[in-house]
C-alpha positions in Angstrom: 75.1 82.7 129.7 79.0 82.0 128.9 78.2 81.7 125.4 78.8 84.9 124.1 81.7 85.7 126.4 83.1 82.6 124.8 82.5 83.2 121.3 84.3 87.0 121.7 87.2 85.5 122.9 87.4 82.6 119.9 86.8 85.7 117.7 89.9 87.8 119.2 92.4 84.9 119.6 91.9 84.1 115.7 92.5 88.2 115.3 95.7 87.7 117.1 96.4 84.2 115.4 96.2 86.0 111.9 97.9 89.3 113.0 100.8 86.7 114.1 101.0 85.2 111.1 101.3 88.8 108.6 104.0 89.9 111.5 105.4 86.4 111.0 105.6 86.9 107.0 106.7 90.0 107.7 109.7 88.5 108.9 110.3 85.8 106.2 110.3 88.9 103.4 112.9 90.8 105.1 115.0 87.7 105.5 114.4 87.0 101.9 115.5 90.6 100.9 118.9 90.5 102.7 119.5 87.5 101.6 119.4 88.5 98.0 121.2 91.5 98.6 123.6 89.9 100.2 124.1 87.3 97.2 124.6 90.2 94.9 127.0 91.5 97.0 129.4 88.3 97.4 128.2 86.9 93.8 127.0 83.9 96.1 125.0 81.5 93.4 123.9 79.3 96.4 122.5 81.7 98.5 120.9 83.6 95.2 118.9 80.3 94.7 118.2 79.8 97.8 116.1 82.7 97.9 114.7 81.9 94.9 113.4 78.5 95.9 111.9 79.5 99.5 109.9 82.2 97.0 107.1 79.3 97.9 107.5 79.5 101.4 106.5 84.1 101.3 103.5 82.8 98.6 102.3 80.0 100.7 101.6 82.9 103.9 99.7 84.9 101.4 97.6 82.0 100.3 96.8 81.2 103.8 96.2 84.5 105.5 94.0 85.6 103.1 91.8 82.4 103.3 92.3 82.9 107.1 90.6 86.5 106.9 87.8 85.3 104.3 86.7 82.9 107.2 86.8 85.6 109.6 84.5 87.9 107.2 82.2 85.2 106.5 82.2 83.9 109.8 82.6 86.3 112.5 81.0 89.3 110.0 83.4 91.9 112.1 82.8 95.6 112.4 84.6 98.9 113.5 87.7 98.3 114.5 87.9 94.7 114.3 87.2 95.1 110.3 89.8 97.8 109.7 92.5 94.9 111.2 91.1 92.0 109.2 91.1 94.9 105.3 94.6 96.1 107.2 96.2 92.2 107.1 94.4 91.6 103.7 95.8 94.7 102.0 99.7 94.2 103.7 100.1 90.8 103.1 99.8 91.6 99.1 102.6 94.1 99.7 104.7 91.9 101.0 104.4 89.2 98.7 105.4 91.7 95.9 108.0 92.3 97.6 109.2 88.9 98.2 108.9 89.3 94.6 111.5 91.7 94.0 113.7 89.9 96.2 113.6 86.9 94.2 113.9 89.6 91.0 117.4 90.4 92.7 118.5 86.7 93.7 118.1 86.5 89.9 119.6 89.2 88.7 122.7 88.0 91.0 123.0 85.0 89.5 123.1 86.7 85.7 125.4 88.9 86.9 127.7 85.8 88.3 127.8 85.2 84.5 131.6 86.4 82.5 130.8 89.7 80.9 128.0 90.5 83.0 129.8 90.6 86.6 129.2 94.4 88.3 131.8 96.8 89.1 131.6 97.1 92.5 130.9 100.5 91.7 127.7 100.1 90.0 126.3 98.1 93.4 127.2 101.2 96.0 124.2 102.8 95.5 121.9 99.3 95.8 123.4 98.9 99.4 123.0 101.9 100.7 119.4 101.8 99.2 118.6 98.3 100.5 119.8 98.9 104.2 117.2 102.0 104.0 114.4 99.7 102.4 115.0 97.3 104.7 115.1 99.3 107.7 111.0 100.9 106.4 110.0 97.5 106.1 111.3 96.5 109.6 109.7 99.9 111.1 106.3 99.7 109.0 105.8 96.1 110.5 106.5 97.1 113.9 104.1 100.1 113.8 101.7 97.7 112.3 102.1 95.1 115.5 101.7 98.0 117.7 98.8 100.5 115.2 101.1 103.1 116.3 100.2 105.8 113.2 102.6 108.1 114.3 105.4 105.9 113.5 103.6 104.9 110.3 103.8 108.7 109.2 107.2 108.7 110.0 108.1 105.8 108.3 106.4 107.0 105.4 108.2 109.9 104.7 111.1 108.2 104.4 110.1 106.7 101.4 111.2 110.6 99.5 114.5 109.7 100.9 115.1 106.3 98.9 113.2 107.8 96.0 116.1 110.6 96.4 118.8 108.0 96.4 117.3 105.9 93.4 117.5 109.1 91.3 121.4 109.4 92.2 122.0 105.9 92.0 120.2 106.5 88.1 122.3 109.3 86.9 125.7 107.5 88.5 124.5 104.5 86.2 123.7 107.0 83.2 127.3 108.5 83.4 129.2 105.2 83.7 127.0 103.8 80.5 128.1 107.5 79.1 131.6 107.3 79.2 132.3 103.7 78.6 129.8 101.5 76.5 131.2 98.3 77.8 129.5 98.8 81.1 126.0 99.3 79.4 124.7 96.0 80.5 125.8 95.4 83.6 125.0 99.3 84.7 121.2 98.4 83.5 121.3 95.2 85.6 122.3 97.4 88.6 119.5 100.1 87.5 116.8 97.4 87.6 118.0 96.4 90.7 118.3 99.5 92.4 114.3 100.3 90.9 113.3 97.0 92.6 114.7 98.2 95.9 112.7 101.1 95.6 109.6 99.7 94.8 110.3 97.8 98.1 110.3 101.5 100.0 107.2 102.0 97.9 105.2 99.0 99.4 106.8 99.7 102.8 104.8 103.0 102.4 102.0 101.7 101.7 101.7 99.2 104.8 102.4 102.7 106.8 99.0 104.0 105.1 97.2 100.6 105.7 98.1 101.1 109.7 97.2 105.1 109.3 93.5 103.5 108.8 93.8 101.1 111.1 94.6 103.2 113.8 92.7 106.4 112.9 89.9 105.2 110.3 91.4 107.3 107.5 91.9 106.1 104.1 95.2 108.3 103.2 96.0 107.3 100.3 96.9 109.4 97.6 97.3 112.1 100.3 100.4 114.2 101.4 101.8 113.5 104.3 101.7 116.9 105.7 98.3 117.0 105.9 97.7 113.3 107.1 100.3 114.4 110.1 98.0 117.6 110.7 94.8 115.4 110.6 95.8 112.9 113.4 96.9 115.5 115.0 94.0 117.5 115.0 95.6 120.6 113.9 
């Protein structure tokens, strides 16, 4: 008689174990991503590697949450609800390794930039703090709607991603105009511009988490939509 009852509850508390553990890498990434940023910013070589090395650490969470969900698929064979979560945690956690990715990408590029000839006017790196405080800050808000599959805030979110596309553009022709008038600062502007595009691409996979909870939540696969018209579909208008 207890043996169902039982078995639902083994079910949900490894739904919540795994759901801890993406919210938990969640966390590593966005420590990982400061980190670098902040390396660039103070040309700190220790801290630039340091990020580098615990590159293992955001790897080693994708490696085990996805054979974590695979057991729960084979095992528990989940439906509804309980499937959108386990496709949901699959589908973030490769989002968030890429973007560990490009935080390791920046730690490097600090440490080049470290280098004589290739050190960055302070100039050129204005643009990739103002853009990484706003990726950071759609990371931190696309990981708390996904702990709470609040789609609402996932929408919102979301459009902020036309913002940092906005500020990459600026940050661009800025780099453009200094590699313009002075062809000394060709190679260091481009370091900045790769920077600045990985930051971006940080937004972008912050955005797509947002879409991942969006299905979660409501059962709609978004993607590829505007945001407009996802608002006025969970809304019902």
């Amino acid at each position: 008689m207890d043996k169902e009852p039982h078995i639902s509850r083994r079910f949900e508390d490894e739904l919540h174990e795994v759901h801890a553990l993406v919210l938990a890498m969640g966390g590593v990434v966005e420590e990982q991503i400061t980190n670098a940023v902040k390396a660039l910013q103070e040309s700190d070589a220790e801290l630039a590697r340091e990020v580098i090395g615990r590159d293992h650490e955001v790897n080693g969470y994708e490696v085990r949450i996805e054979e974590e969900c695979i057991n729960i698929l084979a095992m528990r064979q989940p439906a509804a609800s309980d499937l959108r979560l386990v496709m949901t945690l699959i589908k973030t956690i490769a989002d968030l390794e890429r973007m560990g990715d490009k935080a390791s990408k920046i730690a490097d590029m600090a440490l080049a930039m470290g280098h004589g000839a290739r050190n960055a006017n302070p100039a050129f790196l204005r643009d990739v703090g103002v853009m990484a405080d706003y990726a950071l800050n759609m990371l931190r808000r696309a990981m708390d709607a996904l702990a709470r599959a609040d789609a609402e805030e996932a929408i919102a979110v979301a459009k902020g991603d036309e913002v940092l596309n906005q500020e990459y553009r600026s940050a661009l022709r800025r780099l453009i105009t200094y590699m313009m008038e002075d062809p000394r600062t060709i190679t260091p502007a481009i370091d900045a511009l790769f920077i600045a595009k990985a930051i971006e691409r940080i937004g972008d996979h912050a955005r797509n988490i947002c879409e991942y909870v969006i299905y979660l939540a409501k059962g709609k696969n978004v993607r590829h939509l505007p945001l407009d018209e996802v608002e006025q579909s969970i809304q019902g208008k």
